[in-house]
SERO-4910 file (N, C-alpha, C, O; in steps of 0.05 Angstrom, whole numbers):
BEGIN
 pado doro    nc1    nc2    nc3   cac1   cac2   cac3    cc1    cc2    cc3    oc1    oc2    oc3
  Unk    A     16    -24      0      0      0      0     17     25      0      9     43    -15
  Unk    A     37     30     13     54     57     16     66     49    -20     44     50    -32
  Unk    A     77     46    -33     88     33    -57     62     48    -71     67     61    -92
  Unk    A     37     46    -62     17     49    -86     14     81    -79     12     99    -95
  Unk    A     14     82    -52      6    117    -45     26    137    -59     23    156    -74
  Unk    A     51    121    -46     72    140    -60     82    149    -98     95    168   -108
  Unk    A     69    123   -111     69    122   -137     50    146   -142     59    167   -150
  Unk    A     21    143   -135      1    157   -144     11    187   -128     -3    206   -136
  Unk    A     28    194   -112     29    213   -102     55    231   -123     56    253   -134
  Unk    A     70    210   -121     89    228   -159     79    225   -182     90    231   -203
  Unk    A     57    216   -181     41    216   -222     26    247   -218     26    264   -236
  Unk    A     13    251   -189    -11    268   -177     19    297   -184     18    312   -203
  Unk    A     40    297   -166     57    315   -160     64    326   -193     60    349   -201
  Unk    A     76    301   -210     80    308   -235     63    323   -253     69    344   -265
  Unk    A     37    306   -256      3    319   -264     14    349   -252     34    360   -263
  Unk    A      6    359   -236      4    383   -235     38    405   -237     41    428   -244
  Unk    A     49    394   -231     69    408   -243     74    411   -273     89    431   -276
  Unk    A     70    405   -289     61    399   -312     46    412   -320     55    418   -343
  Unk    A     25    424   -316      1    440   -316      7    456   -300    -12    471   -294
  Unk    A     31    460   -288     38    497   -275     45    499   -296     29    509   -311
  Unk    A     71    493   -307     84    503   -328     74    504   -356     66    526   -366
  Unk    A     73    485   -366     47    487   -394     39    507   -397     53    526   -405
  Unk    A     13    512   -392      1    550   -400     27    567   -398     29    580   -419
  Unk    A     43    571   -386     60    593   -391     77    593   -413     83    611   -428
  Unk    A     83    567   -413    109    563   -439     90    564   -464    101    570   -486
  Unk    A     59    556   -463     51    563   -496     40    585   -489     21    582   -504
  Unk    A     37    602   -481     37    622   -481     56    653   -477     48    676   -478
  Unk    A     78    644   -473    106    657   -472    107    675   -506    109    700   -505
  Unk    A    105    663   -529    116    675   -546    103    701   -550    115    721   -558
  Unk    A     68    698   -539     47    724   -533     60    741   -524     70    762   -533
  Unk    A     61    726   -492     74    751   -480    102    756   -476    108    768   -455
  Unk    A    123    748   -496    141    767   -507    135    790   -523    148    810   -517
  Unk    A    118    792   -542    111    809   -556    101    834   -542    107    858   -545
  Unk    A     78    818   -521     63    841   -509     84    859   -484     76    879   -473
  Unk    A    113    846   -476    133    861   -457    143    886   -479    158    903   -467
  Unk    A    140    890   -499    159    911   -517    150    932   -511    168    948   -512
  Unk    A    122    945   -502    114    971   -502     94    963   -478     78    944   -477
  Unk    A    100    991   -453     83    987   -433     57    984   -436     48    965   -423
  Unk    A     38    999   -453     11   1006   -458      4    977   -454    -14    968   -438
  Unk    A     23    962   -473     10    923   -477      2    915   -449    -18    901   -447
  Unk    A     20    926   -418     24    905   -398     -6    898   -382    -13    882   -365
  Unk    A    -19    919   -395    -49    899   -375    -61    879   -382    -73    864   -367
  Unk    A    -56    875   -420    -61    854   -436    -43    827   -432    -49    805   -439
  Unk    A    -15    833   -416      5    813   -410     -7    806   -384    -10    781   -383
  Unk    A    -16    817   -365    -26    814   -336    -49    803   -342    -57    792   -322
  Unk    A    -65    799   -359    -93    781   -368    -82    757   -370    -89    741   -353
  Unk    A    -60    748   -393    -46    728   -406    -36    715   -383    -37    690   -382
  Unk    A    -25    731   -362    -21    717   -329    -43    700   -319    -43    677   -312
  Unk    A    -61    717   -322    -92    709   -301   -104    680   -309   -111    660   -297
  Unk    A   -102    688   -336   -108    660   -352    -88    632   -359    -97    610   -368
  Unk    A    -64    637   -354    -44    613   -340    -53    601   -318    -58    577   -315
  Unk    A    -55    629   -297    -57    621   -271    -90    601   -270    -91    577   -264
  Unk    A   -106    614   -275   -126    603   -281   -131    568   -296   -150    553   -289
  Unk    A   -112    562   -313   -115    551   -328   -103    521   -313   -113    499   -317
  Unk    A    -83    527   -300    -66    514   -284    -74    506   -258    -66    484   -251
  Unk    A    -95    526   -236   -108    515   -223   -133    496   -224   -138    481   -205
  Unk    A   -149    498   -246   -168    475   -266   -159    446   -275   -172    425   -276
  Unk    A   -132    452   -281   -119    429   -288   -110    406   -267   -105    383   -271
  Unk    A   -111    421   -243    -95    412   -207   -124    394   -199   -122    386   -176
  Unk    A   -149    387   -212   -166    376   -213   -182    380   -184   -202    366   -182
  Unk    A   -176    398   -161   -180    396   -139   -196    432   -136   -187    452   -145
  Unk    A   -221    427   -119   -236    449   -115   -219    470   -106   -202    467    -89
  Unk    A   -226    498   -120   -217    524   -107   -246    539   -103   -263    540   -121
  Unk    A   -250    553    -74   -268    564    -69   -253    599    -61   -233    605    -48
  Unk    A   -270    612    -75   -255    640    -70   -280    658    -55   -298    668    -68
  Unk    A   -277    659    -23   -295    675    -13   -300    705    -13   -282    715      2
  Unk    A   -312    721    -21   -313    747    -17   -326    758     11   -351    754     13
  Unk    A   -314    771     31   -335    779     53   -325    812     54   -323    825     75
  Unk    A   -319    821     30   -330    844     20   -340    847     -6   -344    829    -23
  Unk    A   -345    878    -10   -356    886    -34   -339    907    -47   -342    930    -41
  Unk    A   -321    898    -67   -298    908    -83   -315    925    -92   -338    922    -98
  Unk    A   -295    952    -91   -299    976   -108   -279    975   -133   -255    971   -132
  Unk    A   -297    980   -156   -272    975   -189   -260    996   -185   -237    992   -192
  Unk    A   -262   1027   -173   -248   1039   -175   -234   1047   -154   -218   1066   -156
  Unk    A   -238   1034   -132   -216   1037   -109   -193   1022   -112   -191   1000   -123
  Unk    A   -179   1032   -104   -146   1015    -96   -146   1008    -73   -160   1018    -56
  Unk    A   -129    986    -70   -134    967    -51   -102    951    -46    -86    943    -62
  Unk    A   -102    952    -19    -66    942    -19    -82    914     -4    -99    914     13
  Unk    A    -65    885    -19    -84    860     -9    -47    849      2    -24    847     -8
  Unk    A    -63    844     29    -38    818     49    -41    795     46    -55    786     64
  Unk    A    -30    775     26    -41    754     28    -13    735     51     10    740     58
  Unk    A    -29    714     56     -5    699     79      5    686     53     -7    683     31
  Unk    A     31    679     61     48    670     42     63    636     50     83    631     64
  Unk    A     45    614     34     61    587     46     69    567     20     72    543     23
  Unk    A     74    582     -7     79    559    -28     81    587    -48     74    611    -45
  Unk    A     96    568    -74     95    582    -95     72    573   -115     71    578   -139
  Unk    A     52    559    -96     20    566   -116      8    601   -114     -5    612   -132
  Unk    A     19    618    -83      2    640    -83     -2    657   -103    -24    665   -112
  Unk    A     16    663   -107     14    683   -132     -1    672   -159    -10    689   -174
  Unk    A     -3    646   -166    -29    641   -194    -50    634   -179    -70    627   -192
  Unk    A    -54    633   -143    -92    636   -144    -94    666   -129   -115    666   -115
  Unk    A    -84    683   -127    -93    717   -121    -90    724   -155   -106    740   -164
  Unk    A    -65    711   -175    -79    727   -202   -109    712   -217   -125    720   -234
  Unk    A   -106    690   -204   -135    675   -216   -169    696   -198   -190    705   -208
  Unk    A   -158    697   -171   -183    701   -157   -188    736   -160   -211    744   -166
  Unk    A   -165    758   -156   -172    775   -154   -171    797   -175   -148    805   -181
  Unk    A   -193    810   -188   -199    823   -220   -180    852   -214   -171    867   -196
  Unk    A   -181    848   -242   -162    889   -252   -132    881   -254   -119    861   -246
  Unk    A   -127    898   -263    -84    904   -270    -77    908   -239    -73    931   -233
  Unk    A    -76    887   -217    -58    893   -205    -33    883   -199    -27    861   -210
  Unk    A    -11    899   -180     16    896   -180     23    869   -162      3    857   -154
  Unk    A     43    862   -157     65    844   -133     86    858   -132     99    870   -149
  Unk    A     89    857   -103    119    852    -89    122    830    -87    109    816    -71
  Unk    A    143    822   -103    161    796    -97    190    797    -89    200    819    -89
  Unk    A    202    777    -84    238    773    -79    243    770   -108    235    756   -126
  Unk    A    265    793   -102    278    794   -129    289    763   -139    297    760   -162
  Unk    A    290    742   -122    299    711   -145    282    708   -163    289    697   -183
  Unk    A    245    720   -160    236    716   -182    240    733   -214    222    734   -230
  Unk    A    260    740   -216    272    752   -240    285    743   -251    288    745   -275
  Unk    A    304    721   -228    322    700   -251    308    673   -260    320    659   -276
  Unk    A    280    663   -248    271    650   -272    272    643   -286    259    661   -297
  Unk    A    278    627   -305    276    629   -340    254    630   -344    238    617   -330
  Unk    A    243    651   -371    221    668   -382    215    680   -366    220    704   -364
  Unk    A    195    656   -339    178    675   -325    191    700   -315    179    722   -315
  Unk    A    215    696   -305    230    721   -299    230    751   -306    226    770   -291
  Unk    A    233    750   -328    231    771   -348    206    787   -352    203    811   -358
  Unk    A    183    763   -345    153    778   -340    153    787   -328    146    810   -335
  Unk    A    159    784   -299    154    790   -278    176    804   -275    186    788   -259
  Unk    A    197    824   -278    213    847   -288    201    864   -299    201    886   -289
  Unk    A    187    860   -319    178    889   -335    152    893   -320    145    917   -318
  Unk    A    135    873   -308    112    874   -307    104    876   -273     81    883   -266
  Unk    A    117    871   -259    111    876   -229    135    878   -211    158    874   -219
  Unk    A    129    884   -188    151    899   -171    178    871   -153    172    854   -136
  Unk    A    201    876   -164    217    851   -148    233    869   -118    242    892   -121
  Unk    A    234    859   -101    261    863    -81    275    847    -63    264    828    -51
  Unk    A    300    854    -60    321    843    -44    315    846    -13    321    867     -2
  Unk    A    307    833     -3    294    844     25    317    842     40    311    844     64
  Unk    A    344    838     36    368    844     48    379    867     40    399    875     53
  Unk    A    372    880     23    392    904     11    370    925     20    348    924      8
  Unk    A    375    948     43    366    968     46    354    982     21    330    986     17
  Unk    A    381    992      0    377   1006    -29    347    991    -40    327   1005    -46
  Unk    A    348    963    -41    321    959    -56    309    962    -47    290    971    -60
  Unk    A    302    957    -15    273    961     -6    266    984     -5    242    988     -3
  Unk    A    285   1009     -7    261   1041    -12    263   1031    -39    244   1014    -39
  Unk    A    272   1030    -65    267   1031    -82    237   1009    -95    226   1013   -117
  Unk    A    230    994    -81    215    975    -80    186    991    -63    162    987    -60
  Unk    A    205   1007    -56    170   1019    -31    169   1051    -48    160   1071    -36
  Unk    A    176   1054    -66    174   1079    -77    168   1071   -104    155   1089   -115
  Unk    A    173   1052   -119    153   1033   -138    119   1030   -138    100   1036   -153
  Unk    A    123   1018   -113    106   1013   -102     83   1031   -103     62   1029   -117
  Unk    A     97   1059    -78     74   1085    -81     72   1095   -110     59   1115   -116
  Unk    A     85   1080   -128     76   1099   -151     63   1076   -161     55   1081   -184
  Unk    A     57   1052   -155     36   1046   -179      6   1051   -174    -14   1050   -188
  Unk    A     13   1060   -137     -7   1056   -125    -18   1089   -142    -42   1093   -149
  Unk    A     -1   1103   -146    -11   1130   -161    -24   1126   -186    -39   1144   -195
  Unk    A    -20   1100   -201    -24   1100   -223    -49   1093   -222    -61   1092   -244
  Unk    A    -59   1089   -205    -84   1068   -202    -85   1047   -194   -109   1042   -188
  Unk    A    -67   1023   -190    -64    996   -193    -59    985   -172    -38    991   -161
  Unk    A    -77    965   -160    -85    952   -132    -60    945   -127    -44    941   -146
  Unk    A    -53    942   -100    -26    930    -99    -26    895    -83    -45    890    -68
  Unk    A     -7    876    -86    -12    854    -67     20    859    -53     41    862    -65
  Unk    A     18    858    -35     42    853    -14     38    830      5     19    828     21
  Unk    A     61    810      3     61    788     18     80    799     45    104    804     42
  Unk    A     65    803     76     69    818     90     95    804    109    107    816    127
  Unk    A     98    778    101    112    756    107    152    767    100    173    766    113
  Unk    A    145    773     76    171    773     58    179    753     42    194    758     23
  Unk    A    169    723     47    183    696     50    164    682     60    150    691     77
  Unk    A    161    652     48    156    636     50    165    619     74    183    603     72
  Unk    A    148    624     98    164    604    126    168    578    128    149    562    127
  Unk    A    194    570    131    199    541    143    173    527    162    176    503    165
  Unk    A    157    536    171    134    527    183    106    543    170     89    555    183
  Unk    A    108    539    146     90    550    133     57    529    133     57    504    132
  Unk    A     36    543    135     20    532    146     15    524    179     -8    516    185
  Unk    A     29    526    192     32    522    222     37    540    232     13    548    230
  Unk    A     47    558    245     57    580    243     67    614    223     80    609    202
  Unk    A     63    637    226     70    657    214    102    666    218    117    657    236
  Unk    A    108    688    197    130    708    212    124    724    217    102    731    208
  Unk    A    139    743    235    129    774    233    127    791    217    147    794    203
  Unk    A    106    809    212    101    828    187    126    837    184    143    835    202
  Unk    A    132    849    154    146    870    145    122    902    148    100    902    137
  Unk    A    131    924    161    111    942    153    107    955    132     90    973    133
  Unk    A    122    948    106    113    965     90     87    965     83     73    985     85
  Unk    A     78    943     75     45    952     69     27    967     84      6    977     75
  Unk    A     38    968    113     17    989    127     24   1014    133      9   1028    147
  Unk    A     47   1023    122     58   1051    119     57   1055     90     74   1071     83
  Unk    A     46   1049     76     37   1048     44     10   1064     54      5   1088     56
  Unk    A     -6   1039     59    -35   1044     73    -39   1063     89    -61   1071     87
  Unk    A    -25   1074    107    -30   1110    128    -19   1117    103    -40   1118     89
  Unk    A      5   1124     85     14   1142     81     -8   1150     49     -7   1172     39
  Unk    A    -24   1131     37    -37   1128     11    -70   1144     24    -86   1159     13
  Unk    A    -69   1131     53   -102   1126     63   -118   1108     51   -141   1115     44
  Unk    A   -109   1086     46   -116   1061     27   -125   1036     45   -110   1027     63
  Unk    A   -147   1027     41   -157   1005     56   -140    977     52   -137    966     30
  Unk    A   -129    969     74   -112    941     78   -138    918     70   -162    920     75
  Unk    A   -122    895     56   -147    876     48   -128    848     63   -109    840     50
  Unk    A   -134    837     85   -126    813     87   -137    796     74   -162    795     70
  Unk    A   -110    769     58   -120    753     50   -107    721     60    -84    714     55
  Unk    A   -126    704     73   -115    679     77   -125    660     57   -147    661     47
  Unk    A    -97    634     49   -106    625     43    -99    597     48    -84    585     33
  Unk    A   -110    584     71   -101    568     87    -99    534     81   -103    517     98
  Unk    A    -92    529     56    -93    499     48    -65    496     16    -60    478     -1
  Unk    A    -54    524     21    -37    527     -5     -9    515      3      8    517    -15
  Unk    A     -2    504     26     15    497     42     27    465     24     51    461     18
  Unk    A      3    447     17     -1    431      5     12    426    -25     27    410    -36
  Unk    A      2    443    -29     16    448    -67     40    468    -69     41    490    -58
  Unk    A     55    459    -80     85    466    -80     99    492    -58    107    515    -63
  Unk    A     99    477    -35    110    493    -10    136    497    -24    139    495    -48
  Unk    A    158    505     -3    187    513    -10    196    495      5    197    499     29
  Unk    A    205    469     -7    217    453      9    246    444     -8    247    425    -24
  Unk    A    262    456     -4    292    465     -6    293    450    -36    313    436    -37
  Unk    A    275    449    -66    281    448    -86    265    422    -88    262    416   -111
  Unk    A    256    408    -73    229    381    -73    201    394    -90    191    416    -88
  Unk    A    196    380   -100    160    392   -111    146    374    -97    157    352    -96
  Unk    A    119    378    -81    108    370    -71     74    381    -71     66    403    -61
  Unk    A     53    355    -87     21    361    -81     12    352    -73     13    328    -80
  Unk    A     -3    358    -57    -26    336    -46    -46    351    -60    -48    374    -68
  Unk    A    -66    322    -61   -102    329    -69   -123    344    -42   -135    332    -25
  Unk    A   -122    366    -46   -139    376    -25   -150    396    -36   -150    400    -61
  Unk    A   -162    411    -20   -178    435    -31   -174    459    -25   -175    465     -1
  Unk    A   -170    480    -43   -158    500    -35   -187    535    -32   -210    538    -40
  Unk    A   -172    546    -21   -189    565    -16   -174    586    -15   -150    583     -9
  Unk    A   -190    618    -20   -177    646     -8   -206    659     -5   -227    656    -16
  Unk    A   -195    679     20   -211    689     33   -199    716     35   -175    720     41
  Unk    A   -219    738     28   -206    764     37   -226    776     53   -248    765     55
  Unk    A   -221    805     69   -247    820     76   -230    849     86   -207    847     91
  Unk    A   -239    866     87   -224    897     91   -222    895    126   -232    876    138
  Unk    A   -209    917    136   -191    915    158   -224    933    168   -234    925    189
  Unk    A   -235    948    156   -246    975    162   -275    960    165   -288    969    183
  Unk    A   -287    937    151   -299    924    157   -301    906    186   -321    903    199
  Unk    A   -272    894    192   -267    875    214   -279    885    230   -300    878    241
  Unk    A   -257    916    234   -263    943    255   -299    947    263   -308    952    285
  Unk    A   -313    944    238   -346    944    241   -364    923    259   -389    926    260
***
């Protein structure tokens, strides 16, 4: 029986890794084209949504996306999501609508391809190098100028006890938030622990069911 679990558990692991990558790579040559001129990048940030999208459908396992607010299209919105796998970022671009930005660690730049997207197209930093993090928090306030929701993982990093425990915030997102007057959006999403955590270069899925939940701070407060 372990022999059979563990087989079906690397066909299951492979299956969906497989279907992370796929949508992006046939769809890469698009969005090379669409990185040449900024105007393109909300049409490249769709081409995201619909990877991400495409790739969670494929993972054959329910995603429920709760709303216990009521999004404004034209408010900006800085969203905290907890951070425990490198699934988060394709189900906040699957679950949450409009051109918005990421703060990520600058390793996601050396990628191959995806890298390069995510360079022209959203915000990277060195959370060891002082220089980047204002430069990363002054990015930041300006896309928030531009219009464009922001997501900040308040974490920095992915925890060695991810799913079990947190780290302590980074404050930028809430000195974004006083300094913008911008409503904080917590987002949990407490079963992403499962599908490709950070386990020192291992891929690892289980079949479970995933979920995200957001709701405004100003709401809680109500």
């Amino acid at each position: 029986m372990k022999a059979v679990k563990y087989l079906s558990h690397r066909i299951y692991t492979t299956w969906c890794v497989t279907w992370f990558v796929l949508p992006f790579v046939v769809t890469y040559p698009l969005q090379a084209v669409l990185m040449r001129k900024k105007k393109w990048y909300s049409q490249l940030h769709n081409i995201n949504r619909f990877w991400s999208s495409s790739a969670l459908r494929m993972f054959l396992t329910p995603l429920t996306v709760e709303w216990r607010m009521k999004q404004d299209k034209k408010q900006r919105y800085i969203f905290t999501p907890n951070h425990s796998s490198y699934l988060d970022i394709p189900v906040v671009l699957h679950a949450i609508p409009g051109f918005i930005n990421f703060v990520g660690k600058s390793d996601l730049c050396k990628v191959p391809l995806w890298g390069k997207v995510y360079e022209k197209l959203y915000i990277s930093v060195d959370r060891k190098s002082p220089i980047s993090s204002a430069k990363s928090y002054i990015k930041s306030s300006k896309t928030l100028e531009e219009g464009r929701s922001l997501v900040i993982f308040p974490e920095g990093t992915i925890p060695k006890t991810a799913g079990e425990q947190m780290m302590a915030f980074k404050d930028g997102p809430f000195k974004l938030a006083i300094e913008k007057q911008l409503p904080v959006v917590p987002i949990t999403m407490p079963y992403n622990q499962h599908f490709l955590p950070d386990l020192d270069g291992k891929r690892k899925c289980a079949g479970t069911r995933l979920k995200l939940s957001y709701m405004s701070l100003s709401q809680q407060r109500g």
